[in-house]
C-alpha positions as a printed NumPy array, in Angstrom:
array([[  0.   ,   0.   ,   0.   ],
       [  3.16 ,   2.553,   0.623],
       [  4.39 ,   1.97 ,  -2.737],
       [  1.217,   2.448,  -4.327],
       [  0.598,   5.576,  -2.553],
       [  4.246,   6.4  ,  -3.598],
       [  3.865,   5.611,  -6.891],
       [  0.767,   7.725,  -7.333],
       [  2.801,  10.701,  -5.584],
       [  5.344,  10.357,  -8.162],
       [  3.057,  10.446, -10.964],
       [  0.865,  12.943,  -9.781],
       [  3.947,  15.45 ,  -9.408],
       [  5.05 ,  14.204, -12.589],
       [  1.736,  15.636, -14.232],
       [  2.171,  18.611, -12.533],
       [  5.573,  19.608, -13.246],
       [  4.509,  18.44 , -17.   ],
       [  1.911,  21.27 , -16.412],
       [  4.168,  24.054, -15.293],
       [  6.255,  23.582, -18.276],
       [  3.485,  23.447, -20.679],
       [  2.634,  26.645, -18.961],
       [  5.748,  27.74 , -19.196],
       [  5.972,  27.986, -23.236],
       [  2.475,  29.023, -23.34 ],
       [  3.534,  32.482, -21.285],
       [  6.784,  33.014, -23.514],
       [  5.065,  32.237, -26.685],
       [  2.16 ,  34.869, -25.585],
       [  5.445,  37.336, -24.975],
       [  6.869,  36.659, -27.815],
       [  3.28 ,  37.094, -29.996],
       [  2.81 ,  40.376, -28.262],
       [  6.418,  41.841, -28.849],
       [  6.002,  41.039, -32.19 ],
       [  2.606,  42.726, -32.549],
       [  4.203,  45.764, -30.748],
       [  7.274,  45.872, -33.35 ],
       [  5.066,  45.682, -36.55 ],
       [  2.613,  47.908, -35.294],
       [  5.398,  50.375, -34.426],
       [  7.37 ,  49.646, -37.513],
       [  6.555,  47.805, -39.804],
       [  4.065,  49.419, -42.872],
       [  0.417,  47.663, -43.215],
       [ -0.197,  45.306, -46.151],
       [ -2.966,  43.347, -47.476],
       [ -2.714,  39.914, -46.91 ],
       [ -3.537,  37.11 , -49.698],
       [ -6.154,  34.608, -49.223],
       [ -4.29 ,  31.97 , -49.132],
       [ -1.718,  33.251, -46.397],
       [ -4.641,  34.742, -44.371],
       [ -5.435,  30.559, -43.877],
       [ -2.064,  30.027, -42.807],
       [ -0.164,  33.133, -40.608],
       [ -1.057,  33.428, -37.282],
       [ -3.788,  36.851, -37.309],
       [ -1.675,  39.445, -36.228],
       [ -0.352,  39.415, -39.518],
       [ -2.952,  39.866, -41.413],
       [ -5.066,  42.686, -39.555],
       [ -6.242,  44.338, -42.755],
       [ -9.271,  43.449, -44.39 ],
       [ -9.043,  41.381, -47.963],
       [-10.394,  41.836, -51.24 ],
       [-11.581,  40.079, -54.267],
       [ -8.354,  40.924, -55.581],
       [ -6.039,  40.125, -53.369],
       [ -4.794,  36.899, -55.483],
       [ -3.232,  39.371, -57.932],
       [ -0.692,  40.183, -54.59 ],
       [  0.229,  36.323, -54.748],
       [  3.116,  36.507, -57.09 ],
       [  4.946,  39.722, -55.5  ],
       [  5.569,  37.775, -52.822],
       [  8.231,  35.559, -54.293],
       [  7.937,  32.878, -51.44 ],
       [  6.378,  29.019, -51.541],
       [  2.914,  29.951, -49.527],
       [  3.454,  25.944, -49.163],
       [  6.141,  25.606, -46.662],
       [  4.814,  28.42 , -44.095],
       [  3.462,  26.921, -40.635],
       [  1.964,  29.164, -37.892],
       [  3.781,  27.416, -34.822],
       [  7.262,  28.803, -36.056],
       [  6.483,  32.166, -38.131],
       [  5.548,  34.731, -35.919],
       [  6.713,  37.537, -38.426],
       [  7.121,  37.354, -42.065],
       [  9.589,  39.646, -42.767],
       [ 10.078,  39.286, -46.743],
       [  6.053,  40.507, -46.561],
       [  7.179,  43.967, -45.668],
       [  9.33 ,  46.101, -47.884],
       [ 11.78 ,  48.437, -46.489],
       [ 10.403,  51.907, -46.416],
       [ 13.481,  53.957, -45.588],
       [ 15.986,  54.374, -48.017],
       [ 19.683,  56.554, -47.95 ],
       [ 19.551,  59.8  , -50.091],
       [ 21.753,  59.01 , -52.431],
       [ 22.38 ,  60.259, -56.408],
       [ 24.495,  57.871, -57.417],
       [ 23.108,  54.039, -57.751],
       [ 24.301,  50.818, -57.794],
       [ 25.305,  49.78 , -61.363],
       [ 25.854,  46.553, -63.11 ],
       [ 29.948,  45.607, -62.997],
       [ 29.842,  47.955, -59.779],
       [ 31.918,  47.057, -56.558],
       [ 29.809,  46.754, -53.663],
       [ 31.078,  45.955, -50.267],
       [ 28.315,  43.454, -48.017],
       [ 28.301,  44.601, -44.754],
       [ 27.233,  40.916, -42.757],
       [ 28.268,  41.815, -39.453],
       [ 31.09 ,  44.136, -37.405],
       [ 33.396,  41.455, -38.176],
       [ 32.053,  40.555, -41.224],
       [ 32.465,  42.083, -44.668],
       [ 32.682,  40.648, -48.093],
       [ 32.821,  42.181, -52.045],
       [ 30.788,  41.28 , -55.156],
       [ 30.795,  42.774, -58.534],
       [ 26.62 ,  43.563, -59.407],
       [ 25.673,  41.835, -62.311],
       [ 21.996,  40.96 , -63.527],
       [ 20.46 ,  37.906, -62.406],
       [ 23.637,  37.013, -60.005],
       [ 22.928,  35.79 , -56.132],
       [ 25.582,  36.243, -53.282],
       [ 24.932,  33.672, -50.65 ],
       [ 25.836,  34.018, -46.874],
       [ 24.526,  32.473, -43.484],
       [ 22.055,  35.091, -43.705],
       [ 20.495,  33.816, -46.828],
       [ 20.502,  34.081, -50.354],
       [ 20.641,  38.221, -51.545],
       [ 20.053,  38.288, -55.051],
       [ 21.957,  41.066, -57.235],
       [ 18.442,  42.511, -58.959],
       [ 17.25 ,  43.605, -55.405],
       [ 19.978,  45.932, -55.086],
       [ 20.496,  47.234, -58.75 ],
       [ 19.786,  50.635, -59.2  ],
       [ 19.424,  51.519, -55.557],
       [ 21.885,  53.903, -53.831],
       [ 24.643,  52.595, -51.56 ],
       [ 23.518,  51.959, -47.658],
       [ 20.646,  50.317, -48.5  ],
       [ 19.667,  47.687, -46.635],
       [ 18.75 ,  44.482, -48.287],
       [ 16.871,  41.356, -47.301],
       [ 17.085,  37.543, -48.362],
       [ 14.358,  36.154, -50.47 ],
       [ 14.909,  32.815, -48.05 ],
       [ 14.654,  32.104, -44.494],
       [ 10.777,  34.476, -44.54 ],
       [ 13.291,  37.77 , -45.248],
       [ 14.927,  37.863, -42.048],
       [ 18.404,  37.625, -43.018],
       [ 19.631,  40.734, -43.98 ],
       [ 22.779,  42.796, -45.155],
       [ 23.917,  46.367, -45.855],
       [ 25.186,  47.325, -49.602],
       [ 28.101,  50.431, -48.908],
       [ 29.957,  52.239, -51.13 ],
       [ 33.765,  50.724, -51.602],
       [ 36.043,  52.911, -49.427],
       [ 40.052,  52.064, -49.013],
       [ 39.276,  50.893, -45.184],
       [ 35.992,  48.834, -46.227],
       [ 38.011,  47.219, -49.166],
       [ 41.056,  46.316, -46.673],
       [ 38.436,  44.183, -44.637],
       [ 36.729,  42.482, -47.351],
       [ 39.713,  41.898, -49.75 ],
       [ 41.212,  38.111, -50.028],
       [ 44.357,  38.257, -48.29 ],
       [ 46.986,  37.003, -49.972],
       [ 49.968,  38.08 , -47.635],
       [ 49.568,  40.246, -44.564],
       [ 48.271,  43.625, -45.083],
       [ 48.667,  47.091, -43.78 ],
       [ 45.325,  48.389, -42.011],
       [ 43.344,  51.768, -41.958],
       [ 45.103,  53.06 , -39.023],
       [ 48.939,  52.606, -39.801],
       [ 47.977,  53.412, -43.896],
       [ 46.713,  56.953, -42.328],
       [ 49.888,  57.562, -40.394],
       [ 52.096,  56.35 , -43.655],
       [ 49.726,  58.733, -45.618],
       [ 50.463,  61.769, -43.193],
       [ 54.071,  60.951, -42.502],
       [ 55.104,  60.548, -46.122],
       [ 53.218,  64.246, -46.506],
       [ 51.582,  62.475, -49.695],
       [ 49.071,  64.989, -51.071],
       [ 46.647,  65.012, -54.487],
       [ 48.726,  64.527, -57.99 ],
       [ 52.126,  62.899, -56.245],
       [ 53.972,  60.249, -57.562],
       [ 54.799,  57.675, -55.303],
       [ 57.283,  54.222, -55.738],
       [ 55.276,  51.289, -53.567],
       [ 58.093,  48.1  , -52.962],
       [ 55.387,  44.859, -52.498],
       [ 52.591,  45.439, -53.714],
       [ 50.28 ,  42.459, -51.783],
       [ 47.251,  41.802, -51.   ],
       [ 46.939,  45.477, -52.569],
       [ 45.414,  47.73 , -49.522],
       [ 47.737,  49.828, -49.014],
       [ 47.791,  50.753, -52.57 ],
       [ 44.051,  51.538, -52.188],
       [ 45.003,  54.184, -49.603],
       [ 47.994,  55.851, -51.618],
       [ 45.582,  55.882, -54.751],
       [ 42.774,  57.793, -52.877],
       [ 45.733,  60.595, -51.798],
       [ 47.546,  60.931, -54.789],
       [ 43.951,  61.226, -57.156],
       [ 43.165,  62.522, -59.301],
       [ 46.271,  63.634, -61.629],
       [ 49.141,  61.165, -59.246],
       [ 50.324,  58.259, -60.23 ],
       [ 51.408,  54.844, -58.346],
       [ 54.225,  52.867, -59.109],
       [ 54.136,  49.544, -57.13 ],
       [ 56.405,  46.306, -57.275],
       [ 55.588,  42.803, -56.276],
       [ 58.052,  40.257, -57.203],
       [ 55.832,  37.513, -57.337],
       [ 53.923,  36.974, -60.445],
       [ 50.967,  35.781, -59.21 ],
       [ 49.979,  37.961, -56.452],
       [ 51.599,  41.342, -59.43 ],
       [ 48.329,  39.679, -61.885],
       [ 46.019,  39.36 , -58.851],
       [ 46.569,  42.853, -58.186],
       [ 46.514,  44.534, -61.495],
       [ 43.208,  42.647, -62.278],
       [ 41.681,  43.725, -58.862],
       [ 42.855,  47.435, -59.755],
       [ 41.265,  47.177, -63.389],
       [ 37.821,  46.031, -62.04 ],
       [ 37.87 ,  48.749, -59.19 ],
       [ 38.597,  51.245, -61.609],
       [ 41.492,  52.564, -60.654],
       [ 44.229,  51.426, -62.833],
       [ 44.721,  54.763, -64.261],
       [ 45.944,  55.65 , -61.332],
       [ 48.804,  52.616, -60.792],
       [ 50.962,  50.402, -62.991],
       [ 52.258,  47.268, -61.196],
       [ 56.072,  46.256, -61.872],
       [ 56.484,  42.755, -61.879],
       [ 60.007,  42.723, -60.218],
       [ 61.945,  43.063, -57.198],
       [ 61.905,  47.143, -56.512],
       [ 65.957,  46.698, -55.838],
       [ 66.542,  42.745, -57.517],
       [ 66.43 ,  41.088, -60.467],
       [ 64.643,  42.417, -63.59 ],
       [ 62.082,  40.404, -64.765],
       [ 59.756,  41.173, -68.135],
       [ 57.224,  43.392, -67.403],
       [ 54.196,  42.822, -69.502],
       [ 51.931,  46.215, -69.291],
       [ 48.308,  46.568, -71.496],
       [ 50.255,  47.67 , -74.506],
       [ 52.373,  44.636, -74.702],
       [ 56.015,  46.354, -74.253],
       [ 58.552,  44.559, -72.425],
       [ 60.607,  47.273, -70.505],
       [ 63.764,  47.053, -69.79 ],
       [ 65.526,  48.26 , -66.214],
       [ 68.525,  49.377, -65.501],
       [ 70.649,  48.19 , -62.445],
       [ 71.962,  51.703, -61.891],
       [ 73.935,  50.822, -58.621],
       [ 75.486,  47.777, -60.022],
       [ 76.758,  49.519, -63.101],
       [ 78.653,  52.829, -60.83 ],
       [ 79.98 ,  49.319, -58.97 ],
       [ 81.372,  48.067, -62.059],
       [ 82.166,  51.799, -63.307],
       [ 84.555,  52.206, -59.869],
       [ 85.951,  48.673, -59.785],
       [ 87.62 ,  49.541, -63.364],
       [ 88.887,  52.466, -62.748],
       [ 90.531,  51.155, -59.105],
       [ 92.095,  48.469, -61.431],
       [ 93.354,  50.452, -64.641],
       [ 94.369,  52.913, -61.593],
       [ 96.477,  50.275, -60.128],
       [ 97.901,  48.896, -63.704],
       [ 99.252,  51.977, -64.026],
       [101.245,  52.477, -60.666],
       [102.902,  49.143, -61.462],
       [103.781,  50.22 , -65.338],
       [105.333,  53.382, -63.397],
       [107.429,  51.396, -60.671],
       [109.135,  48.835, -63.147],
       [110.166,  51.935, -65.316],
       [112.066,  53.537, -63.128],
       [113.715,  49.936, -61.783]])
């Protein structure tokens, strides 16, 4: 009889702490509904709501009334009505278009550099072109959403019910020295600043760069020395010398720079350039070496023609 009466203690505390969970997730899903209500009420612009998604989404969501031609409003969506369940969407974000957007005259392009702006830590480049998608953890941003709209604008995945996001900016020096691909250690914002100042390197300067990298640094002298200056910068490694004069040609700055394919004080190597030329450098130092070393010796010749004349 004391185990059964045990046993049904067990159980019925069982049930009840069952209960309080159940509870539990009923009172944070009720605070989570109503902080989402709050947000989109405060934010978020009204829309009308399809038939078919007024079935599915939970009713905070669809608050305005429909009409007989709300199935027209189907295919701006761009999402599969399909796979939407009301336990785990709260808030539809890809429903509701951003209303803010930077005042900007000058648009995003096709062929035009864009920096993403993921995250603090996070930054990455792409190259706009029609019909292109740039994939992330956030989702999947396609290139079209983002064409002709100014820089800073703030652009959501068509996956994952829109709430993956990123930020389209303008290519700056600093921004491209933390999305670039490193290909050997690079020199960041703050020391390029100090080199800048230091050097007292000012609009329409010429300026000799010895390793030209991963290319940041080059960014930075560019930006002083536009729009009339010119870059000279030497890598002697052939691959990263291509690397960079492609990256410099698709940023659009290679008036600005040509890239020496040779040690700035080694060997000489051929230098191809656009207009197919192979120059030709001359080892200054090593021929005033040569210069001195034959005069010391035809100096020396003659002292010893001199001392076996008069013997």
């Amino acid at each position: 009889s004391e185990s059964e009466s045990e046993s049904k203690t067990d159980a019925v505390i069982e049930k009840d702490t069952v209960l309080e969970k159940k509870k539990g997730k009923s009172i944070d899903r009720l605070l989570v509904e109503a902080a989402n209500r709050a947000a989109r009420d405060l934010i978020l612009p009204r829309h009308k709501c399809p038939q078919k998604l007024k079935k599915i989404l939970s009713p905070p969501l669809c608050s305005s009334k429909v009409d007989e031609d709300d199935d027209e409003d189907d295919d701006e969506l761009k999402m599969d009505v399909d796979k939407i369940h009301d336990n785990d969407h709260l808030v539809n974000a890809s429903l509701y278009p951003t209303r803010l957007l930077p005042s900007s005259d000058e648009t995003i392009q096709p062929s035009s550099l864009v920096v993403i702006f993921e995250s603090f830590d996070s930054l990455d480049f792409v190259y706009a072109k029609p019909k292109a998608i740039f994939h992330n953890k956030n989702g999947n941003f396609h290139h079209d959403d983002f064409l002709h709209k100014p820089y800073g604008s703030k652009i959501r995945s068509r996956n994952n019910r829109g709430l993956g996001f990123v930020h389209v900016l303008r290519p700056t020096p600093e921004l491209w020295a933390r999305s670039l691909n490193h290909r050997t250690q690079i020199v960041h914002e703050l020391d390029a600043s100090l080199i800048v100042f230091h050097l007292d390197i000012q609009p329409n300067c010429i300026v000799c760069e010895s390793g030209t990298g991963s290319g940041a640094m080059s960014h930075a002298l560019m930006r002083a020395i536009a729009p009339h200056g010119h870059l000279h910068t030497y890598e002697f490694n052939q691959m990263r010398a291509e690397a960079a004069r492609e990256e410099f040609h698709n940023n659009g700055v290679s008036h600005l720079v040509t890239v020496h394919w040779r040690d700035v004080c080694g060997v000489v190597h051929n230098n191809h350039q656009s207009n197919n030329h192979q120059s030709q450098i001359i080892n200054i130092h090593d021929n005033d070496t040569n210069k001195s070393k034959s005069e010391s010796e035809s100096k020396l010749e003659s002292e010893l023609e001199s001392e076996s004349e008069s013997k």
